[in-house]
C-alpha positions as CSV (number, residue, x, y, z in Angstrom):
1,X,0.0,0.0,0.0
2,X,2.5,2.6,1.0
3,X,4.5,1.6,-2.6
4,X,1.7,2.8,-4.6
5,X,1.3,6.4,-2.6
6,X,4.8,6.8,-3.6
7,X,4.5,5.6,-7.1
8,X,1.3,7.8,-7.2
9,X,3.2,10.9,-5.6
10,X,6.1,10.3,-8.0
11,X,4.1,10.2,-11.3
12,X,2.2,13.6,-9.6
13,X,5.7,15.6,-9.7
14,X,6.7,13.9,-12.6
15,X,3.5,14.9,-14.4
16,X,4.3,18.6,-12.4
17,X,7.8,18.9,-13.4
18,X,7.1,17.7,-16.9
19,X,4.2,20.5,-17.7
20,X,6.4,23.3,-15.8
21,X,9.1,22.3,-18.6
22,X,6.5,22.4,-21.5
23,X,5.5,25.6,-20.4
24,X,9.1,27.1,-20.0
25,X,9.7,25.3,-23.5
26,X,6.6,27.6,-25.6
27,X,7.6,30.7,-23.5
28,X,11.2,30.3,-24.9
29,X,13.4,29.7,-21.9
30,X,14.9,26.5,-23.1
31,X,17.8,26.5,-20.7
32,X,14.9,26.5,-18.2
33,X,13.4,23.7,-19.8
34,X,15.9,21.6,-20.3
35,X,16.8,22.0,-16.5
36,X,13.6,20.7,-15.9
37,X,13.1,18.2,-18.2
38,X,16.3,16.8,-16.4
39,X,14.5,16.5,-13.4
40,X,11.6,15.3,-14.5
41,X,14.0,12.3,-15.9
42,X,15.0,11.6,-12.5
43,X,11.3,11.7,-11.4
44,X,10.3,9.6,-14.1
45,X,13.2,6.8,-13.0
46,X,11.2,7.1,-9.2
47,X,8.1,6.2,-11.1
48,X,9.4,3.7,-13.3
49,X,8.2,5.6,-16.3
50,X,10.5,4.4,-19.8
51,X,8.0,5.8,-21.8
52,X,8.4,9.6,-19.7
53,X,11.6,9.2,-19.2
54,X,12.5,8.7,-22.9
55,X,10.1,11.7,-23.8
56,X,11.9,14.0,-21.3
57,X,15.0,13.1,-22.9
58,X,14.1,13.9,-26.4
59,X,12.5,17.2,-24.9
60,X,15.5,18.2,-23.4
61,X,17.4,18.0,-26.8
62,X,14.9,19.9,-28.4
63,X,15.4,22.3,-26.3
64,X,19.5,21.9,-27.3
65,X,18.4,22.3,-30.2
66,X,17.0,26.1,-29.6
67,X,20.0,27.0,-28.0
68,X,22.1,25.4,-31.0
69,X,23.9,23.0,-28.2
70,X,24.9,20.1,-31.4
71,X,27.2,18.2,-28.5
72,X,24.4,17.9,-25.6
73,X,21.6,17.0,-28.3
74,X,24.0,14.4,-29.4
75,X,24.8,12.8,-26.2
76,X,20.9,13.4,-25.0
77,X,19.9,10.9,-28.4
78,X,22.6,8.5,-27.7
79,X,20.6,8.4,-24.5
80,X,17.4,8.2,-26.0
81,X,18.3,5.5,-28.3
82,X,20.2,3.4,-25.5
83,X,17.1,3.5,-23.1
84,X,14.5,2.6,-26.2
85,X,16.3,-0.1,-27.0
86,X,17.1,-1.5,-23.9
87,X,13.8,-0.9,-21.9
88,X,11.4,-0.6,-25.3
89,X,9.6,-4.3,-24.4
90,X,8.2,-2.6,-21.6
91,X,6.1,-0.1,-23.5
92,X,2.9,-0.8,-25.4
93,X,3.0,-0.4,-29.6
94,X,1.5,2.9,-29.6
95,X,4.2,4.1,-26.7
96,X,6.9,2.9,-28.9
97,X,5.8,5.0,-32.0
98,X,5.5,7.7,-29.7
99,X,8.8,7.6,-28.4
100,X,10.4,6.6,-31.9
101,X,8.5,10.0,-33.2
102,X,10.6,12.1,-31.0
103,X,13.3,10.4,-31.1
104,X,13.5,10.8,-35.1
105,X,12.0,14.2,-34.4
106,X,15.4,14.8,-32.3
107,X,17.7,13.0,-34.9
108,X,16.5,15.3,-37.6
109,X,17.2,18.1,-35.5
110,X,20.3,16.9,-34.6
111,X,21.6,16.4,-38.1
112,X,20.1,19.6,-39.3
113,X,22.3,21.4,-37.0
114,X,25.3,19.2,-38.0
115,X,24.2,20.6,-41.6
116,X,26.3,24.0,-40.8
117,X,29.7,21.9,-41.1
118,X,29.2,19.6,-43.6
119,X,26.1,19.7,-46.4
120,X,26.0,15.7,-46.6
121,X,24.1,15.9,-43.4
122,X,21.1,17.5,-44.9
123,X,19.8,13.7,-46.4
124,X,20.3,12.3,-42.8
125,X,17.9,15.4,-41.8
126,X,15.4,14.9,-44.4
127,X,15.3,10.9,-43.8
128,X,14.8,11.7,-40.1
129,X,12.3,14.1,-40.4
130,X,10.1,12.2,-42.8
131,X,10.4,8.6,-40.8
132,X,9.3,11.0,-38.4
133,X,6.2,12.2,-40.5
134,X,5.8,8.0,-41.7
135,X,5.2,7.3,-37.7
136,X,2.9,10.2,-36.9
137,X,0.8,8.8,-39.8
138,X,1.4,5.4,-38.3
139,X,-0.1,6.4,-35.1
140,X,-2.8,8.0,-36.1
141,X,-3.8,5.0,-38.3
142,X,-3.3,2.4,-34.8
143,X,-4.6,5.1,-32.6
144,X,-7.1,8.0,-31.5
145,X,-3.9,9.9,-31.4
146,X,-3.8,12.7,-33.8
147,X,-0.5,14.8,-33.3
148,X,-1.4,17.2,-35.6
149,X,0.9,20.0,-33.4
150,X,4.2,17.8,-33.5
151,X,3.1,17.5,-37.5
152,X,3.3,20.8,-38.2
153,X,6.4,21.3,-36.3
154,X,8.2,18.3,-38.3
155,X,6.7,19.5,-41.5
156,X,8.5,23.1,-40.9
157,X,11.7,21.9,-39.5
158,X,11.4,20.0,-43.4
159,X,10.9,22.9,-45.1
160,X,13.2,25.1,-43.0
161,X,15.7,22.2,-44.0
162,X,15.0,22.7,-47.8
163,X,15.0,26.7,-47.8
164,X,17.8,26.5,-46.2
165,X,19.8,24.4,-49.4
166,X,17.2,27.1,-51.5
167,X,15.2,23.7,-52.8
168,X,12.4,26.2,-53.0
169,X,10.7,23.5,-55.9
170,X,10.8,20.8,-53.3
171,X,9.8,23.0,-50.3
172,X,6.3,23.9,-52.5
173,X,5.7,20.7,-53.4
174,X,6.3,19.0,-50.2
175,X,3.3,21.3,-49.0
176,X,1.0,20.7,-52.2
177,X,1.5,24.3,-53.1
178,X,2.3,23.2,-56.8
């Protein structure tokens, strides 16, 4: 009895830390964020939560990915990846898309920072962004889940990602403009 009021009061501050973070994240104050998407990792370890703790990992780098941190948002997916793999036949099928959303959500980002170096990273972007895109259609297709939000974000980190090589042609018809 007692475990569950502390499973129960560690899913409560998880939940807590987790929507403080989201909020920090839309009013721009990734460093915030991150900090406390960090905890909410550790909170998330109390409660035994892989499929939280993966999404507060993939969070934080997306908030590296703001403040243009390429070495942290690396190490944070190598993280992400580690955990899926090793803990992902805990988690439900829809959980797993889920996670494997942000975590291709995150690779994209990752590469399309690495882009500034070296122009080869730019098809690793694109690959990661639409796998993304592939699994948010997945889960709506298995699921009442429509992430129509993350979509939208995906779809203009895409474009961003072909403006930015000025594959203006592309970015049009990606969107059904032509």
């Amino acid at each position: 009895m007692v475990m569950v009021v502390c499973v129960s009061y560690a899913q409560t501050k998880l939940d807590s830390l987790f929507d403080k973070a989201r909020q920090q994240n839309y009013r721009k104050e990734y460093a915030v964020a991150a900090d406390l998407f960090v905890q909410a990792q550790q909170e998330a370890l109390k409660a035994g939560d892989t499929a939280r703790y993966i999404q507060s990992l993939t969070a934080e780098g997306e908030c590296y990915y703001m403040l243009e941190l390429v070495a942290e948002i690396e190490t944070v997916l190598e993280k992400a990846r580690y955990v899926y793999d090793k803990y992902s036949d805990r988690l439900g099928k829809t959980s797993k898309l889920l996670i494997l959303e942000s975590i291709s959500k995150l690779e994209g980002s990752y590469y399309y920072c690495k882009t500034e170096n070296d122009t080869a990273f730019y098809s690793k972007a694109e690959n990661a962004y639409v796998n993304c895109l592939n699994l948010i259609e997945k889960i709506k297709k298995s699921s009442s889940i429509d992430d129509a939000e993350f979509a939208v974000n995906v779809h203009r980190e895409l474009l961003s990602l072909y403006y930015k090589q000025k594959l203006y042609v592309k970015a049009c018809r990606f969107v059904n403009l032509t």
